[in-house]
N, CA and C atoms as a LAMMPS dump frame, in Angstrom:
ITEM: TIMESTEP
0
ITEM: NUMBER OF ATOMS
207
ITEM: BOX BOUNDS ff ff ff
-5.0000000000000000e+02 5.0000000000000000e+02
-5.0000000000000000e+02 5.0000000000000000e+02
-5.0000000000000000e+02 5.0000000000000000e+02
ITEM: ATOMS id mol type element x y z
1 1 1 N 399.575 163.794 365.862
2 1 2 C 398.897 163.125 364.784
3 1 3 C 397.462 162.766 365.185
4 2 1 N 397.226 162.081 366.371
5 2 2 C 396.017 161.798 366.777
6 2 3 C 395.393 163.035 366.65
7 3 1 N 395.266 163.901 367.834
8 3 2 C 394.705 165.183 367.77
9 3 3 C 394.07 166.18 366.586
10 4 1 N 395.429 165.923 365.414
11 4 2 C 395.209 166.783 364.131
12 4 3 C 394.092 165.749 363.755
13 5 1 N 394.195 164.711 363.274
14 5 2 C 392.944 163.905 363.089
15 5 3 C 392.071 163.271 363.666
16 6 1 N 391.626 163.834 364.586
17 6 2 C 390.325 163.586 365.173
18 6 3 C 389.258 164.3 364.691
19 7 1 N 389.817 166.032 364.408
20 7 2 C 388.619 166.645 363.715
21 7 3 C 388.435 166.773 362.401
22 8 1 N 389.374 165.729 361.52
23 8 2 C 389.148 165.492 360.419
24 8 3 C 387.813 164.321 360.047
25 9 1 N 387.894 163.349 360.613
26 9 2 C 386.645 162.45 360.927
27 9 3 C 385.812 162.347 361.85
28 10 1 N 385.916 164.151 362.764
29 10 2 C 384.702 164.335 363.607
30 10 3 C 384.633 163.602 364.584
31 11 1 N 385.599 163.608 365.358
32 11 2 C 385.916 161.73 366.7
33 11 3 C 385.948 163.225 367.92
34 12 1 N 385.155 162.4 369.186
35 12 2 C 385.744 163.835 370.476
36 12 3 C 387.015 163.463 370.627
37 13 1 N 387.402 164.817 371.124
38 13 2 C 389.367 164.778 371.757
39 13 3 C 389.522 163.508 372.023
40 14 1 N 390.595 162.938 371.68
41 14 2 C 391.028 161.878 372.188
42 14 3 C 393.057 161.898 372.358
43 15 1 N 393.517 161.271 372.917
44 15 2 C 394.59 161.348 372.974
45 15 3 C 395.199 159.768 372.933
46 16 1 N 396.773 159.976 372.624
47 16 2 C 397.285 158.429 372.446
48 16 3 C 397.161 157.402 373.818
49 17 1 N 397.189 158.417 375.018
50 17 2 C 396.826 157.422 375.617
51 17 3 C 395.681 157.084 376.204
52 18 1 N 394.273 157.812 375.658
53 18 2 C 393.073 157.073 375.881
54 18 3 C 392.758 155.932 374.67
55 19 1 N 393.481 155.759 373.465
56 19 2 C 393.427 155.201 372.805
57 19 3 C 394.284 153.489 373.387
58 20 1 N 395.583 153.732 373.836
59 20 2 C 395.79 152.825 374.16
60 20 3 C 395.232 151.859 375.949
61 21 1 N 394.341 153.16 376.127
62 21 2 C 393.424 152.334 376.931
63 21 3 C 392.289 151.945 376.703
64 22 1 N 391.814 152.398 375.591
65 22 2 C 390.749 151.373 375.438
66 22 3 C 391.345 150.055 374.865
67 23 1 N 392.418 149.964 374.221
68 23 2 C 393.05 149.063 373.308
69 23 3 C 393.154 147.829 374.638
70 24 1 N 393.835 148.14 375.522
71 24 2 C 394.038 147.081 376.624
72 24 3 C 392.555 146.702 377.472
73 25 1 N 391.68 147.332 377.254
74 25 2 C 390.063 147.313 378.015
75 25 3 C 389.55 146.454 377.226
76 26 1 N 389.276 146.622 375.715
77 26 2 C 389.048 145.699 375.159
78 26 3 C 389.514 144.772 374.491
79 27 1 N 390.996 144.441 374.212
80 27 2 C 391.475 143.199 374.725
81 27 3 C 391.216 142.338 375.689
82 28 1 N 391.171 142.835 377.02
83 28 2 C 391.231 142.043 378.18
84 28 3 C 389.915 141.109 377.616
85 29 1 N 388.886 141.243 376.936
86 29 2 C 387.872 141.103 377.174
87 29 3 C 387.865 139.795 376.775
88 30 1 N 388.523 139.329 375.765
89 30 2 C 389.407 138.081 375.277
90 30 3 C 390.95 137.186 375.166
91 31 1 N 391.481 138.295 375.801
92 31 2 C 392.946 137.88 375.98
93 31 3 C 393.493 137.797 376.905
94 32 1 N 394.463 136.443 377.399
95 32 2 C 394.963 136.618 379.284
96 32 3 C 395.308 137.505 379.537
97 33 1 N 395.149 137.985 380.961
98 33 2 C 396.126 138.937 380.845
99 33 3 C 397.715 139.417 380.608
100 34 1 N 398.445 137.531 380.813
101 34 2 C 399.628 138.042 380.729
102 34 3 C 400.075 138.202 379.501
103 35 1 N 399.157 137.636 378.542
104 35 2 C 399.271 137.982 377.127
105 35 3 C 398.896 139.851 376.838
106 36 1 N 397.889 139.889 377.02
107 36 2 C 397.911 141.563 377.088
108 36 3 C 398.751 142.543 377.647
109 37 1 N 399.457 141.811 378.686
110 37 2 C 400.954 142.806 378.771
111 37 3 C 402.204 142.652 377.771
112 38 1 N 401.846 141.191 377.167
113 38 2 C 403.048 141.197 376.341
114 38 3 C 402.547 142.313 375.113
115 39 1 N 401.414 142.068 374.898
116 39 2 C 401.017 143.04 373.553
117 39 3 C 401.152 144.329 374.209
118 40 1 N 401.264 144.626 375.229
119 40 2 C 400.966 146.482 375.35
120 40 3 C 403.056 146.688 375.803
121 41 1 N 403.813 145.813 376.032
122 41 2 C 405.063 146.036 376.61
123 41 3 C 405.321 146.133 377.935
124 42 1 N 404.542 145.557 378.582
125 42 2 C 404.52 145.883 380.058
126 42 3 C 405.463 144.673 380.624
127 43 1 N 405.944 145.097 381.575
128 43 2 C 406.948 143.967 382.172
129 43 3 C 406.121 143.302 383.21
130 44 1 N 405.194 144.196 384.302
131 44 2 C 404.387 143.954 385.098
132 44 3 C 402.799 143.454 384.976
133 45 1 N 402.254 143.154 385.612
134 45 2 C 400.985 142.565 385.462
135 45 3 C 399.937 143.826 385.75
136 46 1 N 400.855 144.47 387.065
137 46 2 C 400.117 145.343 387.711
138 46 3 C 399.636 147.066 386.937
139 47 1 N 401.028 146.921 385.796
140 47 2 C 400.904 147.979 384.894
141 47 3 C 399.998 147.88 383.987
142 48 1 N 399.214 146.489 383.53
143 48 2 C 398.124 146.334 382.971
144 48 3 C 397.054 146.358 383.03
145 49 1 N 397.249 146.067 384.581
146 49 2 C 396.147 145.866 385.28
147 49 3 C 395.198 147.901 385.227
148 50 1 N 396.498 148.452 385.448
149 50 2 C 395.488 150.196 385.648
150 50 3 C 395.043 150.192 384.095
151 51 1 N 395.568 149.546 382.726
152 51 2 C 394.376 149.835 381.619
153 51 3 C 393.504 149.473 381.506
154 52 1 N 393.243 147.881 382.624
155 52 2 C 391.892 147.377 382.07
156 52 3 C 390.527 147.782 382.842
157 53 1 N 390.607 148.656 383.864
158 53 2 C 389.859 149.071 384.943
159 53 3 C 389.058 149.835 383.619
160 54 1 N 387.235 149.699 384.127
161 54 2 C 386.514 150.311 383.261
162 54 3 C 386.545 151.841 383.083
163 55 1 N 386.259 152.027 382.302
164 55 2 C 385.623 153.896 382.422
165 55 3 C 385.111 154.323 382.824
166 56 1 N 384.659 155.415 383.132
167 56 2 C 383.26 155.9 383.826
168 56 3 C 382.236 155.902 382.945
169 57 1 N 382.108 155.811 381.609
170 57 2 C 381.006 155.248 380.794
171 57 3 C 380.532 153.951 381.396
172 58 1 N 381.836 153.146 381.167
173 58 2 C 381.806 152.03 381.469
174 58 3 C 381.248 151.148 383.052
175 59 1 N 381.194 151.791 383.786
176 59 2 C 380.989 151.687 385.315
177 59 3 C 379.311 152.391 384.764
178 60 1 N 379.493 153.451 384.453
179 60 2 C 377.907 154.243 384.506
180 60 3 C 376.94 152.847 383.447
181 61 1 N 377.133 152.549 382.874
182 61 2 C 376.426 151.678 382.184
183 61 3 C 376.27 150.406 382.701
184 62 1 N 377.128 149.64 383.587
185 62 2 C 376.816 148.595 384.145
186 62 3 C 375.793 148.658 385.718
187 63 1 N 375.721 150.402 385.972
188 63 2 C 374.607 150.565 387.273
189 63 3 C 373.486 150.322 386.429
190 64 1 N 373.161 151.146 385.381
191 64 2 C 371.751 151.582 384.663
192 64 3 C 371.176 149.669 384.368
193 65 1 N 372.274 148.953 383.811
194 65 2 C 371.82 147.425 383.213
195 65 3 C 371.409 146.78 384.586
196 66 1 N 371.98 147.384 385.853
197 66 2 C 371.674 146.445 387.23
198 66 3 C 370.333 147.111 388.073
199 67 1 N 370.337 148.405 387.375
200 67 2 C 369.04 149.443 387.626
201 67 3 C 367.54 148.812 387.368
202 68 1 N 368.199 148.407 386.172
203 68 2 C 366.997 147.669 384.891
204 68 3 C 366.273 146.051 385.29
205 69 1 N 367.349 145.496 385.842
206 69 2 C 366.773 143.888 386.408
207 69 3 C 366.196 143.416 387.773
């Protein structure tokens, strides 16, 4: 389902589970974490812990902002 509609509204490849990692990345950004495992089903902390680690967008953009100051 994802896949078939991605190139219906023109989105790059994405798959269900880069979707549900950004979902837990940006959660974290406001929610405890042990609350964000209850929302994603995780029993562990540590299983949450590998969604909220940034991206490589995400990492590449926080050098360029530390580049900049």
């Amino acid at each position: 389902m994802v896949k078939k509609n991605t190139g219906v509204v023109k989105l790059p490849d994405v798959s269900p589970h880069d979707l549900r990692h950004r979902f837990g990345y940006r959660m974290a950004e406001s929610v405890p974490l042990h609350r964000l495992a209850q929302l994603m089903g995780h029993d562990s902390l540590d299983t949450t812990k590998l969604y909220i680690q940034g991206t490589k967008h995400d990492l590449q953009q926080a050098v360029e902002t530390l580049a900049w100051t």
